[in-house]
N, C-alpha and C positions, 0 to 999 in steps of 0.2 A: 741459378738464382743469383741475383745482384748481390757484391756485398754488403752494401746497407741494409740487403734483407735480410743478411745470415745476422748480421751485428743486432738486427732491431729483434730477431725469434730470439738470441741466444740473451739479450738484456728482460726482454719477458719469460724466459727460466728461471733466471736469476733472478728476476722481483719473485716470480711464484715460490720458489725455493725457499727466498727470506718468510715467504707470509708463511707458506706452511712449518717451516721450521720455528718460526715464533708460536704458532702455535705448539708445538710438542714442548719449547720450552717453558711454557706458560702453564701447559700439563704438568711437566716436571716440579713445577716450583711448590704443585698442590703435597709433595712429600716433605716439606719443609720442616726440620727438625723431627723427621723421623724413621730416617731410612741407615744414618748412620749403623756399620760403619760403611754400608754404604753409599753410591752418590744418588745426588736426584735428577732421574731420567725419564724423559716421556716420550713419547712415540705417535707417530700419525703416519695410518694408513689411507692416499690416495689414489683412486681409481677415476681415469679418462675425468682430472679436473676436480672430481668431488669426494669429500673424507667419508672412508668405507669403513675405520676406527680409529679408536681413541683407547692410549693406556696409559698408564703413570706405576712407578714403582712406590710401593703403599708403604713399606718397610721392609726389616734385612730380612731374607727368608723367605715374603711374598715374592710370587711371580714378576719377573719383571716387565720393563714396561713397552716391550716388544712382545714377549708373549699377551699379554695382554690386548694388547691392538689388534695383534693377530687372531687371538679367539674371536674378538667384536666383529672384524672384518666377514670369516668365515673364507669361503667361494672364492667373495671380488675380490679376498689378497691376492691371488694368481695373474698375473702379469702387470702387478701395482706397486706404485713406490710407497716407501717406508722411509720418514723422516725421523730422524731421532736426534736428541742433541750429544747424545755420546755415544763412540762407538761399541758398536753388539762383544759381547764377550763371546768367547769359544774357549771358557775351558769350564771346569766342574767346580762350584763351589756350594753353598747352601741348595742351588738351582742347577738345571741344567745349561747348557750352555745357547745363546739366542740365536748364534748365526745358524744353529741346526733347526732350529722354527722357523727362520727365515727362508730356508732353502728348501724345508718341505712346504712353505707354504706358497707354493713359487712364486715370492716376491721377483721382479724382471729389473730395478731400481733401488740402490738404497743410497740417502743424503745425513750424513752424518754430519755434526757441528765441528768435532775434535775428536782427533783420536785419545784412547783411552790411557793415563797415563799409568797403570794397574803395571808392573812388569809384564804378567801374565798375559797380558792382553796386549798393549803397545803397538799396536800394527796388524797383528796378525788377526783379529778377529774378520779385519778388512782384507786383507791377502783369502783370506778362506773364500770371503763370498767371491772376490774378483776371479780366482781359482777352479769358481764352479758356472760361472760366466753370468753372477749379479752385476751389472754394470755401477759404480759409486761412485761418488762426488763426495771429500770430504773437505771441510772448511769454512761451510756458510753460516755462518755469524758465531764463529771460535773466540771473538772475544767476552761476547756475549754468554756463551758456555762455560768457558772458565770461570766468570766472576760468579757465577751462579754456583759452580762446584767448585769454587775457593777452597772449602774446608776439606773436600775429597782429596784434593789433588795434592794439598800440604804433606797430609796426612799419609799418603799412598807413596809418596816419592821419598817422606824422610822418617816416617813411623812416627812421629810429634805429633802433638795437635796444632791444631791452628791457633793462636791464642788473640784475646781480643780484649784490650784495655778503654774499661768503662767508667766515666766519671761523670759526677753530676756538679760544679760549681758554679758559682757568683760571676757577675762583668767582670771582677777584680781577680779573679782569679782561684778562690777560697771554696774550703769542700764543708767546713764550716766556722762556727764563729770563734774566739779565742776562746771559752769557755766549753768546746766542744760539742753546740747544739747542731744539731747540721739536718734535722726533722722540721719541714719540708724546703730547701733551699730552689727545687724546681714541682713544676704544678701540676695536676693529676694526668694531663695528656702525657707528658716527658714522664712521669711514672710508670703510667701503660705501656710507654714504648718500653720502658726496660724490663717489666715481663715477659715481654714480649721477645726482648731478647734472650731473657731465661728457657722461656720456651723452645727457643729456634736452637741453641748448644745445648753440647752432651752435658761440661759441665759449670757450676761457679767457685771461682775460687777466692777466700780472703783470705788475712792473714789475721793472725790473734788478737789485734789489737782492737781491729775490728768486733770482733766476739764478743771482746772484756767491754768492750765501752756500749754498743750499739744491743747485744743480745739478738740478732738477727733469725727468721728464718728461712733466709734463704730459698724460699718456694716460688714456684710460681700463680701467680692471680690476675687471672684471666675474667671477666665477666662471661655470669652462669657456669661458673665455677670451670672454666678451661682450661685447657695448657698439660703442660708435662714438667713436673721437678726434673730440674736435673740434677745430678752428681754434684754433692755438696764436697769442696774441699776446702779444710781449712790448714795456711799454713802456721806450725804449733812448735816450735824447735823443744820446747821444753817440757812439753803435754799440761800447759797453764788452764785448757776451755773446763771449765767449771761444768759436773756430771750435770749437773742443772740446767745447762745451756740450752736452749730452744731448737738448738742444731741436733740434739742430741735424746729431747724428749718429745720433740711433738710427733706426728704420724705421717709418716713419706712413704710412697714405694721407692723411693730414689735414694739412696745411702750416703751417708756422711763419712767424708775419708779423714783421719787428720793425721798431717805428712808432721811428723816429728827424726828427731838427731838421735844419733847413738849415748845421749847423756839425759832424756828424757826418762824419769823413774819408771822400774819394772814396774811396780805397783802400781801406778796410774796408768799405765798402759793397760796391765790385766782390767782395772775395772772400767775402763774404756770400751775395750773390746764387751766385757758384760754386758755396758748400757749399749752395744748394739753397733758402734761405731767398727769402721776398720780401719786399722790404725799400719801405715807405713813408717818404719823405717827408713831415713836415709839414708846411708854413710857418710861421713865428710864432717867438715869444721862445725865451727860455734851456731851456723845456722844451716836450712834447708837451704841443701843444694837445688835449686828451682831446675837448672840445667836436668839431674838426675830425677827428680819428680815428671818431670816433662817426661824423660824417657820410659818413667814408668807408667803412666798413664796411657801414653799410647801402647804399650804391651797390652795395658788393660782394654784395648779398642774404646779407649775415650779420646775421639777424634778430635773436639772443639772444647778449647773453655777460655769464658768468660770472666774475664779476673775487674771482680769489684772492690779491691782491696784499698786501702791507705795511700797515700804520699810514699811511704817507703818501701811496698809492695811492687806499686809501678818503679818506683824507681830502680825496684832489683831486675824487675824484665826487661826493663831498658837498658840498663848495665850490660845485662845480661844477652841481650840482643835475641831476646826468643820471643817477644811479642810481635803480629802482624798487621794488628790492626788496632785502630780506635775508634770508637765512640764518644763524644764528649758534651752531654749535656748544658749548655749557655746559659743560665736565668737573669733575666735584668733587675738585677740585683747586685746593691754594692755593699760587702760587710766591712773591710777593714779590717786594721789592727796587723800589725806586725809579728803576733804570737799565734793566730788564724792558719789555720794548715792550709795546704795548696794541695790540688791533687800527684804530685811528684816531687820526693822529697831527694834522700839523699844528698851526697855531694854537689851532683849537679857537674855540667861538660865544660872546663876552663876554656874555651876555642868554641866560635860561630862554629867551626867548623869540624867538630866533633857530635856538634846538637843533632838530634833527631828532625828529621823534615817529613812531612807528607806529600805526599802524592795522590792523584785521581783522587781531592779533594771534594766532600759535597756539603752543602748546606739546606735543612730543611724548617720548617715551622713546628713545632711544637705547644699547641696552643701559646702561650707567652711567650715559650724559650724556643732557644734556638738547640736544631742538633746535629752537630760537625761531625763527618766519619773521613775517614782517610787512613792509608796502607800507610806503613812506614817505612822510609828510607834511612838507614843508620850513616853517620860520617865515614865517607869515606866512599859510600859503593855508592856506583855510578847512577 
């Protein structure tokens, strides 16, 4: 065979790989906001050209999404490839392990996106099938994989959640007016969208000032009543949220945490916990240590939260350098006024070059407004 014919077979595997691989990750995405703490994984089984199945991981504890394919396929999985965007696990956790489906169910191929960055897994789930002579391909469309399992992978490699700063302001910059109205500064799409993000993390977190002024709660609202509450956290140094709060009396299956200081009254902590709330301690100075809250949450496998908090909220995650990502709602709207809060308060970075920068910047439409997301680069790292 001429090499232009080896190059031109081996560049149409490679396109086929990508399509079928887009599709499992398209599968994958159907778990969205509910698989935590684990990732969202799909799978597609093809035989001589055409998909014999289809699986998706539904949540923690179902089948994953290689067994799954696997059950649909039946038969044809036997000398057929198995695209997956992350790679098959081999060890025991809620589930069995996949590369042991895979290899009874003599897959002859498997195209994995990224290997899995799980310790337990890392490599070896792939070494097992190569081991039993699955031939694999791993890497096609790995960047694509990751941004997808952003929150797994934070999560998995440093036990944190991934956190993600949400804000909704003015052209001008303002979260609202000097008088503190700030109901509705962006318009019912840019609403939905933040639902929508409520839906998709484990949890949201403010901070008190939020509570006292706003009486929030915190749910998710979805049309025809959809969605998933997540994990309400409010943070409270001094257990100020009034028993009355909306956080505290409306009806969730999703609980209200609120992270208070070792100088917070016994007594309002006991009647806290009464009205139903779970109440952390933190150790440390005059406020929540956010740094220490983080770590305790991921103990608690709450992988992602959403901090819709104040000007000086953000400003402690950014201080603090535990935020990864943002959202930030645009409205074309200009309020004014010099006393008007801003979504980041605080001190603020003396030095360009201290400031926070984005990266893999997007911009999208929101009926009127506009909605910026971008990762962040802190001063200093490369």
């Amino acid at each position: 065979m001429a090499v232009s014919g080896l190059f031109l077979i081996l560049a149409q595997v490679r396109e086929l790989d990508r399509y079928f691989m887009q599709m499992a990750l398209d599968l994958a995405r159907r778990g969205l906001g509910r698989t935590s703490p684990n990732p969202m994984v799909g799978a597609v089984v093809v035989k001589e050209g055409r998909v014999v199945g289809r699986g998706y991981h539904a949540r923690a504890g179902a089948p994953h999404a290689e067994v799954n394919a696997l059950r649909e396929a039946g038969e044809q999985a036997r000398g057929a490839t198995l695209y997956v965007n992350l790679e098959p696990c081999c060890h025991y956790g809620r589930t069995g392990p996949c590369t042991e489906a895979i290899l009874a169910a003599g897959v002859k191929r498997v195209v994995a996106a990224m290997e899995d960055p799980n310790p337990l897994v890392s490599g070896r789930g792939l070494e097992r099938l190569r081991r039993a002579g699955v031939e694999v391909t791993v890497g096609v469309m790995e960047e694509e994989a990751r941004r997808l399992n952003e929150v797994f992978i934070k999560y998995i490699t440093t036990r944190r959640p991934f956190v993600v700063l949400k804000a909704a302001m003015s052209l001008d910059g303002k979260i609202a007016t000097r008088t503190g109205e700030s109901r509705w500064i962006t318009g019912p799409e840019a609403r939905l969208a933040a639902h929508r993000l409520r839906d998709r993390y484990d949890a949201v977190l403010v901070g008190i000032n939020t509570v006292l002024r706003d009486d929030p709660s915190l749910t998710t609202r979805l049309p025809g009543g959809e969605g998933r509450d997540p994990v309400r956290v409010v943070v409270d140094s001094l257990a100020r949220i009034p028993l009355h709060a909306r956080l505290l009396t409306q009806k969730s299956p999703a609980p209200t945490i609120v992270a208070v200081t070792e100088r917070a009254p016994a007594e309002k902590l006991r009647r806290l916990e009464e009205a139903g709330a779970q109440v952390l301690v933190i150790p440390g100075g005059p406020r929540v240590d956010l740094a220490a809250l983080m770590e305790e949450l991921g103990r608690r496998e709450i992988t992602s939260v959403l901090v819709e908090g104040g000007g000086e909220v953000h400003a402690s995650f950014l201080e603090g350098r535990l935020a990864d990502k943002v959202v930030w709602f645009i409205a074309p709207l200009i309020i004014g006024g010099r006393k008007a809060p801003g979504p980041v308060g605080g001190e603020g970075f003396a030095w360009l070059g201290e400031a926070v920068r984005l990266r893999d910047v997007s911009l999208a439409r929101c009926g009127e407004d506009l909605c910026l997301e971008g990762y962040i680069r802190y001063g200093g790292e490369g």
